[in-house]
Backbone bond lengths (Angstrom), bond angles and torsions (degrees), N, CA, C in turn:
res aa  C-N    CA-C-N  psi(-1)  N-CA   C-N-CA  omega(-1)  CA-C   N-CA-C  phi
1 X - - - 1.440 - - 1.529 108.65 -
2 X 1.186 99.26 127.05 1.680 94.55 169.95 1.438 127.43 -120.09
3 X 1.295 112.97 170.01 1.749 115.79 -165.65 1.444 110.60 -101.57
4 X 1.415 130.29 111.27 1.288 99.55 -175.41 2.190 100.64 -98.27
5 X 0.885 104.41 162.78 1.591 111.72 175.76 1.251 120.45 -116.91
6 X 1.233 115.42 86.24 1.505 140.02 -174.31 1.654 100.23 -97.51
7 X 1.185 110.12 0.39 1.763 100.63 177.37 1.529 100.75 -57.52
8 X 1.651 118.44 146.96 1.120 136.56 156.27 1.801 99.90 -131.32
9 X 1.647 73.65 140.15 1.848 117.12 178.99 1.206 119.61 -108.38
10 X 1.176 122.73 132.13 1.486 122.73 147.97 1.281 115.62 -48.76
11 X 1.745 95.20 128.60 1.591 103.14 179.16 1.511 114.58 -73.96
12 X 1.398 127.69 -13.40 1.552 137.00 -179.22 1.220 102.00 -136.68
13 X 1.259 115.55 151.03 1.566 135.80 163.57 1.767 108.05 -99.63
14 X 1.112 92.42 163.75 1.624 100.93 -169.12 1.748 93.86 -137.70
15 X 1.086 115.77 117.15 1.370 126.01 170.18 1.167 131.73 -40.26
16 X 1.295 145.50 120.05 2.013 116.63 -158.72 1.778 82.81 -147.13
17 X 1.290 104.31 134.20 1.236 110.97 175.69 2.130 105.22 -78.15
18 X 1.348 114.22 117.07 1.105 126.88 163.37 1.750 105.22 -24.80
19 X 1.171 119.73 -90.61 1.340 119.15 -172.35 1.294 123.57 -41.72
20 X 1.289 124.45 -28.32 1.288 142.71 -153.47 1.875 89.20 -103.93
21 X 1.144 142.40 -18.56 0.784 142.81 157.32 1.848 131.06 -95.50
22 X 0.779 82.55 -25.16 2.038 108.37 158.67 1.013 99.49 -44.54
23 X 1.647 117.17 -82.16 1.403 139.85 169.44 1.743 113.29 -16.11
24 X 1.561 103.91 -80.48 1.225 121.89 169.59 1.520 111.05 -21.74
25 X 1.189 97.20 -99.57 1.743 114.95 165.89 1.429 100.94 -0.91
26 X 1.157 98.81 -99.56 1.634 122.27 -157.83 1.485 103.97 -33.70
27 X 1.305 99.94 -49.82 1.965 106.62 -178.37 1.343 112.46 -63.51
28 X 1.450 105.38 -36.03 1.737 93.08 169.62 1.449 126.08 -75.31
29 X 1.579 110.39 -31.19 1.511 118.00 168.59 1.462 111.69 -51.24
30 X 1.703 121.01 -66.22 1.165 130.35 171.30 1.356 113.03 -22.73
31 X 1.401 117.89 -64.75 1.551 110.73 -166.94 1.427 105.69 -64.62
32 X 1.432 111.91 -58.11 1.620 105.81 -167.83 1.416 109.46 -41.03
33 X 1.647 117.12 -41.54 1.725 99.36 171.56 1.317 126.53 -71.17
34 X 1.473 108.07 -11.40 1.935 78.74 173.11 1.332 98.80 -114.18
35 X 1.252 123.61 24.00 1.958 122.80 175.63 1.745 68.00 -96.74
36 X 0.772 135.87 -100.21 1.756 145.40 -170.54 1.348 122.96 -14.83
37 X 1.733 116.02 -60.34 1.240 123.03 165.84 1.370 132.79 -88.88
38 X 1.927 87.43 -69.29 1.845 86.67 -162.20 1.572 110.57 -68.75
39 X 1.334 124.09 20.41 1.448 104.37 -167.10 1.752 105.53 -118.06
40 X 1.018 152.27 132.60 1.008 147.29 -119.86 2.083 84.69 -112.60
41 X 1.975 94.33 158.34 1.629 88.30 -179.97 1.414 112.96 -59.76
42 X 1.352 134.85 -170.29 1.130 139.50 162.83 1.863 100.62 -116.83
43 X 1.051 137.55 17.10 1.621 136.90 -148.99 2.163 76.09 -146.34
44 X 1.011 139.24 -57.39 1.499 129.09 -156.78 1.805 103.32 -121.43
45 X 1.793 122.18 -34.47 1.030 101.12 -160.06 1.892 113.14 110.53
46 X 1.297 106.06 -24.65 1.464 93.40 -157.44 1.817 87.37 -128.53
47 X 1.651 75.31 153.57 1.920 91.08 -178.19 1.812 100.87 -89.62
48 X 1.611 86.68 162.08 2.482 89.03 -162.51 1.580 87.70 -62.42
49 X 1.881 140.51 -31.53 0.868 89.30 -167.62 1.855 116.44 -87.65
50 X 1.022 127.89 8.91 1.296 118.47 159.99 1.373 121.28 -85.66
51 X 1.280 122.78 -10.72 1.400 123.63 151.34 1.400 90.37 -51.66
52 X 1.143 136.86 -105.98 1.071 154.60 -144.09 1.741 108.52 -32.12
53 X 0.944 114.02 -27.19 1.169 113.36 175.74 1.967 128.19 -97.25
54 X 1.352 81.05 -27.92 1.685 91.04 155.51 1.335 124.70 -77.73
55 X 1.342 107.79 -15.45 1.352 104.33 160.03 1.396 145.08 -89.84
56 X 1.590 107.13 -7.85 0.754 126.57 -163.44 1.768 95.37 -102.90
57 X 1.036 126.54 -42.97 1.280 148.32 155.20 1.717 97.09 -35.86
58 X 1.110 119.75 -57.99 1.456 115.15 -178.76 1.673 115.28 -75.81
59 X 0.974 118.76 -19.33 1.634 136.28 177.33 2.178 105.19 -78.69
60 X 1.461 91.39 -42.31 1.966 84.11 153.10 1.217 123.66 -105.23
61 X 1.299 126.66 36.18 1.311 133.41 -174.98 1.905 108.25 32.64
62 X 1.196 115.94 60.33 1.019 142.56 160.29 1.618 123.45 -74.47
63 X 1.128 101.95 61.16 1.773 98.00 -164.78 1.449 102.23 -85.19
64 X 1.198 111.49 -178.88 1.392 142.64 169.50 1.786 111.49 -65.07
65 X 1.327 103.81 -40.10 1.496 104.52 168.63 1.491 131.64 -95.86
């Protein structure tokens, strides 16, 4: 069996201050979870994980009655 090595590299590095990218990061992570989670739909009212559970509720015929 053989390996082939198709990795490609950047021919230069670019210096990035750690913290200054911490920052970055985190703020972009942050939003995507509450654009994603904590913020409720605008179309039903309800956040995916209570979708998720009404559906699942409907998948064992788990009704209300």
């Amino acid at each position: 069996m053989t390996h082939s090595n198709d990795h490609q590299f950047a021919k230069e590095t670019i210096a990035v201050s750690l913290e200054d990218e911490m920052k970055k990061s985190y703020l972009d992570y942050a939003m995507s979870v509450i654009v994603g989670r904590a913020l409720p739909d605008v179309r039903d009212g309800l956040k995916p994980v209570h979708r998720r559970v009404l559906y699942a509720m409907h998948e064992l015929k788990n009704n209300w009655n």
